[in-house]
N, C-alpha and C positions, 0 to 999 in steps of 0.2 A: 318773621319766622316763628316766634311763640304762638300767634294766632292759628298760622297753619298744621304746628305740634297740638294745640289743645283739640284743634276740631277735627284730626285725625284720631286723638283718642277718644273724643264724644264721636266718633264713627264707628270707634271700635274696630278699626283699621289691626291688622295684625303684623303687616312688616314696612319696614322703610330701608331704602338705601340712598344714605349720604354717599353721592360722589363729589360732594366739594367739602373742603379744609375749613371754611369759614361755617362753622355751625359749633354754639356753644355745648362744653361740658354738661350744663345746669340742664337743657334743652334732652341731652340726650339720657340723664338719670329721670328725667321725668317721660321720658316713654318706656323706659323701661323698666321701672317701677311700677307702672301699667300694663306690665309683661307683653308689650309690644316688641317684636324682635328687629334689630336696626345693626345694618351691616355698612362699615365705611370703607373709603377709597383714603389708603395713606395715612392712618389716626388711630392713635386708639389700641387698645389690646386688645384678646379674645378673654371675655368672660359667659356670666349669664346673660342673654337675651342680647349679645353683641360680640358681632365676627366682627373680621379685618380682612382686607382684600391688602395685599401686601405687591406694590410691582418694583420690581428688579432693575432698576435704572441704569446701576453701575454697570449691570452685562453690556448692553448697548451701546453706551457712552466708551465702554472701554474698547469694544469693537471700531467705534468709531474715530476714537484716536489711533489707534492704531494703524488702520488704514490709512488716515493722514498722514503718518509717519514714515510707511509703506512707502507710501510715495513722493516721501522726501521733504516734509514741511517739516519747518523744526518752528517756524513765524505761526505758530497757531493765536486766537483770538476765542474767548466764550463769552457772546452774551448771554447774559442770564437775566431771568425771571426778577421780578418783584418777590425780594427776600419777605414779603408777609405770607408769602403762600409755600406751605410746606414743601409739596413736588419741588416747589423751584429752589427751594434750600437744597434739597437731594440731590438733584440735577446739577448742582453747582457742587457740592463737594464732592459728587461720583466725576465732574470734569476733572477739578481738581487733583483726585487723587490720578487720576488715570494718564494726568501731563506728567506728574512726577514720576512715577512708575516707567513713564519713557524718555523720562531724561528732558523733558522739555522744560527748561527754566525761564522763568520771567515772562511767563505767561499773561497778555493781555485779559483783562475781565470788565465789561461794562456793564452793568443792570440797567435793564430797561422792563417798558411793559410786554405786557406777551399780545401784543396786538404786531401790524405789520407796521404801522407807524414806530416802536421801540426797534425794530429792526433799523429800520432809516434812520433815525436818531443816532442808534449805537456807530453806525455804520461811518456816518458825519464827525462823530466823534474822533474816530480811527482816523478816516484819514486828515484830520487837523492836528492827530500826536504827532504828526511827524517820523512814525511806527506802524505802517502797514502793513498787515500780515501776508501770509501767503495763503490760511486756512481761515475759515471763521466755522466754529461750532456755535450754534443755537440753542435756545432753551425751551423752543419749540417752531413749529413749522412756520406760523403765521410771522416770525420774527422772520428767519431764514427767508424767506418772500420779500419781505421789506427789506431786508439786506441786499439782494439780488439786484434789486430795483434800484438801491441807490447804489451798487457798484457801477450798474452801466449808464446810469444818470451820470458817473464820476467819468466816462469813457472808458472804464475797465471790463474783462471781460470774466465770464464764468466759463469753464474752470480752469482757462488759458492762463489769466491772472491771479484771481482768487480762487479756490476750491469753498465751496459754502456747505455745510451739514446740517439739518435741521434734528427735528425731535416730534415724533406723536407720528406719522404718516398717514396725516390726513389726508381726503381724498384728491385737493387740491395738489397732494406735494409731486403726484405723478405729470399731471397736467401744468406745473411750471416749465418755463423755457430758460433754462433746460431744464428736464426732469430732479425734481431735488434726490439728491441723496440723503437719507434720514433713518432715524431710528423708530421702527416700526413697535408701538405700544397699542397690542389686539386688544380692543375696543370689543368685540363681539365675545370675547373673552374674561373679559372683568364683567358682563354685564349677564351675562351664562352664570357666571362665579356668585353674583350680587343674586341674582334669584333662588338659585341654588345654595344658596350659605342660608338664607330667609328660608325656603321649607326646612331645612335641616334644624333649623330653632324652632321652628315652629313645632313640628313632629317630638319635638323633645320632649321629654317628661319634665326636665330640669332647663329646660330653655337653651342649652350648654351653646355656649359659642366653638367658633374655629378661625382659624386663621389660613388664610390662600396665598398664594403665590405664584406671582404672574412674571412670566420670564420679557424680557425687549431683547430686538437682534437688529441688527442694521441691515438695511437695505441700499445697495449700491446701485446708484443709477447714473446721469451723466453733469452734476454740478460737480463732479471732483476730482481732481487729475493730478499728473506730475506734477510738482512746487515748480515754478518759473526760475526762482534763484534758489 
């Protein structure tokens, strides 16, 4: 990553957008010390020659518990993310607060990776506690997949037995069977925001940053149903 910082500003490159968590402090005061403008996804403040793209996690999450609750689970489950990655810290305490908030106590949490294989995993876990849920929330889609896969590997069904919720709606999430229900985080929106935050420093006199905000809303489709019990 230093290599491709230094040879961007021997290119004399004028903007970047970090959209991952994993890129150093040290990395991003030396592009912008070189009055490079560099805008991130989830990090960071707004200053000179550095915006922030800000997404709203808790709106969607909290949508999505509640509809679960709607419809009569009170057994909810969240797998989450790999606590080194910021989104998935967020996504995990916006779950959290949004079980308390409706009363759902002693709430299942397993971390896994955000691939579909951490779904499967988590999922194996669950039903070896001896505590399976009626809901499983996800910490993003490609997990909710692997989920799916090893409920009806277990001979359970979606959303007859388990209700499954994912996160991100990606383009896969419509094309699972069943169609996943998930929290839609517009992609074509943060990426509108991320060029558009980059001319806006760049045009500056003073580099001046900003900060955006990007709202998530749930989308309901057919992995989620009345609670069984």
């Amino acid at each position: 990553t230093q290599q491709a910082v230094r040879k961007m500003i021997e290119n004399k490159v004028r903007g970047v957008a970090v959209m991952t968590s994993e890129f150093s402090s040290a990395l991003t005061t030396e592009l912008t010390a070189n009055r490079v403008a560099v805008v991130f996804l989830d990090q960071g403040n707004a200053q000179p020659y550095t915006s922030c793209i800000r997404v709203k996690y808790s709106e969607g999450i909290y949508e999505a518990i509640h509809h679960l609750v709607e419809l009569g689970h009170r057994e909810i489950a969240f797998i989450a993310g790999p606590q080194s990655l910021r989104s998935a810290i967020t996504r995990r305490k916006a779950a959290g607060d949004a079980l308390r908030k409706h009363g759902v106590e002693n709430a299942q949490t397993i971390e896994a990776n955000h691939r579909a294989e951490g779904g499967i995993s988590a999922v194996e876990a669950l039903l070896k506690s001896g505590r399976f849920p009626t809901a499983i929330l996800c910490s993003n889609d490609l997990m909710a997949i692997g989920a799916m896969s090893a409920i009806h590997e277990a001979g359970l069904r979606v959303p007859e037995d388990v209700s499954v919720v994912g996160f991100d709606d990606i383009d896969f999430a419509r094309l699972a069977q069943p169609p996943l229900t998930t929290v839609n985080l517009p992609r074509d929106r943060v990426g509108t925001l991320a060029l558009r935050a980059l001319q806006r420093i760049i045009r500056s006199k003073k580099g001046t940053g900003t900060e955006y905000v990007v709202d998530t809303r749930l989308v309901v489709r057919k992995s989620t149903g009345p609670a069984a019990r």
